[in-house]
C-alpha positions as CSV (number, residue, x, y, z in Angstrom):
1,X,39.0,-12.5,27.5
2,X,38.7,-16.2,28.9
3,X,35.2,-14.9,30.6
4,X,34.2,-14.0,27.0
5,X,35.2,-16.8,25.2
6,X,33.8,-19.5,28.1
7,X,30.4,-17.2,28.3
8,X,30.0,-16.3,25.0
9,X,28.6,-19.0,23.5
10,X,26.4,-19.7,26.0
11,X,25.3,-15.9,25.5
12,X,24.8,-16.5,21.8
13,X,23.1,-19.6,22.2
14,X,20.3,-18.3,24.8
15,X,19.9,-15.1,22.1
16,X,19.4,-17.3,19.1
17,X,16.9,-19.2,20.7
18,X,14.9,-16.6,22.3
19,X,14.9,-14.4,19.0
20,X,13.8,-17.7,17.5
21,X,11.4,-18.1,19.9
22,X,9.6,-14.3,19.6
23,X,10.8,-14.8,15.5
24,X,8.0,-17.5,15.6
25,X,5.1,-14.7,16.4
26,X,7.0,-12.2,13.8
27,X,6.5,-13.7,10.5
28,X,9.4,-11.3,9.1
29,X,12.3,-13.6,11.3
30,X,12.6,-17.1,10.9
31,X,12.4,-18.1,14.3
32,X,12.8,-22.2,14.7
33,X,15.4,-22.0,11.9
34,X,17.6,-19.7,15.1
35,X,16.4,-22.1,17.7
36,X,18.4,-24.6,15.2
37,X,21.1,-22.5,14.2
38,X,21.3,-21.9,17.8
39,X,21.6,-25.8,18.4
40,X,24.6,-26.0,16.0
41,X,26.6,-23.2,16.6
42,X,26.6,-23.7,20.3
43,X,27.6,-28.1,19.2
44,X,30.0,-26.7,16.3
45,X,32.1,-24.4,19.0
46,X,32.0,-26.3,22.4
47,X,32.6,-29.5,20.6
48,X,32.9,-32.5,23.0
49,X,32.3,-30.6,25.4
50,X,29.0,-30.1,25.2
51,X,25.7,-32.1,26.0
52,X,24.6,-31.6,21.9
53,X,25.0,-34.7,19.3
54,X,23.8,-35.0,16.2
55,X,20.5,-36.3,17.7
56,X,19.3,-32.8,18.9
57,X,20.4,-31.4,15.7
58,X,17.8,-34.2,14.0
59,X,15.1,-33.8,16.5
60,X,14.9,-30.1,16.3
61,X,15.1,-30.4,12.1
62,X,12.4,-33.3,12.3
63,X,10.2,-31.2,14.6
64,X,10.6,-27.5,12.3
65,X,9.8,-30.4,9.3
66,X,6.9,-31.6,11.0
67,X,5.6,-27.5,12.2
68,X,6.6,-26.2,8.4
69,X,3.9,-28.8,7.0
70,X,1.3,-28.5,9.7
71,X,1.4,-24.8,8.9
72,X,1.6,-24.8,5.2
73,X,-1.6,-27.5,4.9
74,X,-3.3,-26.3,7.8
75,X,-5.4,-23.6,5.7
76,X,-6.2,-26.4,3.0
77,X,-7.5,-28.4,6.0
78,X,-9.9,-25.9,7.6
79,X,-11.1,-24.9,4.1
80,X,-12.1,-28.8,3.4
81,X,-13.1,-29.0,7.2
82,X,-15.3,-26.2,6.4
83,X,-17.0,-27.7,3.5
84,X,-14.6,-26.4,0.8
85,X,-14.1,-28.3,-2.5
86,X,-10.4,-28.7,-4.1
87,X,-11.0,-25.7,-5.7
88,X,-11.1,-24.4,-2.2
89,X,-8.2,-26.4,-0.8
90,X,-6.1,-25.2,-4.1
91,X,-7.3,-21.9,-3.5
92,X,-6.2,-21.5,0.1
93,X,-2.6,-23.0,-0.7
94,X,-2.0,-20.7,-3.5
95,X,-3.5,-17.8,-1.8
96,X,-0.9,-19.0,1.3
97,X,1.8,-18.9,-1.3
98,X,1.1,-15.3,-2.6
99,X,0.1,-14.0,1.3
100,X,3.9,-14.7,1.9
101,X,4.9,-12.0,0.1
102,X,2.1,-9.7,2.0
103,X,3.5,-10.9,5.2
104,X,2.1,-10.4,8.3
105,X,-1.8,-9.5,7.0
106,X,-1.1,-11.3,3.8
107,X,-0.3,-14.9,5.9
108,X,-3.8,-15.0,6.8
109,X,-6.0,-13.4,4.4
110,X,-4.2,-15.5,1.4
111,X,-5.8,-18.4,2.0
112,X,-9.0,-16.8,3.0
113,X,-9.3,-14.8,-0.3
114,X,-8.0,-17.7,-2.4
115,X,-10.5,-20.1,-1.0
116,X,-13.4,-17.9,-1.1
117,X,-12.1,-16.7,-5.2
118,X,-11.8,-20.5,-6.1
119,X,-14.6,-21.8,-5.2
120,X,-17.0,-18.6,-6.0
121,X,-15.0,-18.6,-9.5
122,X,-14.1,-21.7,-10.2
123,X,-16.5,-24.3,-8.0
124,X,-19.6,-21.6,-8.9
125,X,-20.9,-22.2,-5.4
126,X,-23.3,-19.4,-4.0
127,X,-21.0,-16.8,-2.1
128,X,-22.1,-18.2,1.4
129,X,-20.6,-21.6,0.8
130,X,-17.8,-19.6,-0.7
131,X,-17.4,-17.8,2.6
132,X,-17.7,-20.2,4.9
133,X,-14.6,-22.3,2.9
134,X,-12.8,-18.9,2.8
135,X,-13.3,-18.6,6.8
136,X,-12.2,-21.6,7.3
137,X,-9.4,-21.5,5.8
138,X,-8.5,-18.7,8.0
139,X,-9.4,-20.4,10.9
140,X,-7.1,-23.7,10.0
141,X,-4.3,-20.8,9.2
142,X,-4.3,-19.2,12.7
143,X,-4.8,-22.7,14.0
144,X,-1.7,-24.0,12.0
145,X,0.2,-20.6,13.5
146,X,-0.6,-21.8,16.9
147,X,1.0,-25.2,16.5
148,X,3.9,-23.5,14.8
149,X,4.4,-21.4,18.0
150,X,3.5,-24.6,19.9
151,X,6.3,-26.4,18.4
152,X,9.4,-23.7,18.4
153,X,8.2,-23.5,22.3
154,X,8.8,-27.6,22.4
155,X,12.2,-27.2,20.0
156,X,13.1,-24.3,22.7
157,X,12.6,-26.4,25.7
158,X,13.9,-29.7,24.5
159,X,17.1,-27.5,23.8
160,X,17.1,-26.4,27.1
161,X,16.9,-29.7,28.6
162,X,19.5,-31.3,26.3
163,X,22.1,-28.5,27.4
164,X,21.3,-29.2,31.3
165,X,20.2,-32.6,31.5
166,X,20.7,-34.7,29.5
């Protein structure tokens, strides 16, 4: 039993944070919020004597802040980038919003048919235009995934280090 209870949490930890990891390419598992959960419950039950403070708890929220709002505006972005209009950029967001529901497909083609719908609706631009902000606000949503990924990957390895290193 003392193997268990020594190893155990160490076991839990490394399995949070890899299913948080993976969780970041399954939109279905909310992957950095295990690589923090991860964090705390391996500081909540080895106490003092971990390496974990409150710091790496901050750090890792500040950084899933940071990748939560990178990936929410990111299909707003491309869609402006992309010569969309605020129709466009409201488009994409609420299209993002109602994709969630649709998840995985739903993620990206949201924003790509809200964009497109408000500005072809609403902006009454030609159904290029209206294309080309619809694309590209499924390119700035894959774009905004890849920094999401990028992200848990750095929240990952900063909790590796922090539990060896530092």
């Amino acid at each position: 039993m003392d193997w268990l209870q020594e190893n155990g949490i160490w076991i839990v930890t490394w399995l949070l944070m890899l299913i948080g990891v993976v969780g970041t390419f399954l939109p279905v598992i909310p992957g950095q919020i295990l690589i923090i959960v991860a964090a705390g419950a391996h500081w909540w039950v080895k106490g003092a004597d971990s390496n974990l403070g409150w710091w790496t708890i901050t750090i890792l929220v500040v950084l899933f802040a940071i990748s939560q709002t990178m990936e929410y505006v990111s299909g707003a972005v491309g869609s402006k980038y992309f010569g969309g209009s605020k129709w466009g950029i409201g488009g994409a967001i609420l299209g993002g919003l109602v994709g969630l529901f649709f998840a995985p497909f739903g993620l990206l083609l949201g924003p790509l048919i809200g964009a497109f719908a408000f500005e072809w609706f609403f902006a009454k631009k030609e159904i290029e235009e209206a294309a080309r902000s619809g694309v590209g606000s499924a390119i700035g949503t894959v774009m905004g995934m890849g920094i999401k990924i990028g992200i848990a990957v750095a929240m990952a390895g900063y909790l590796i280090v922090d539990l060896f290193w530092i």
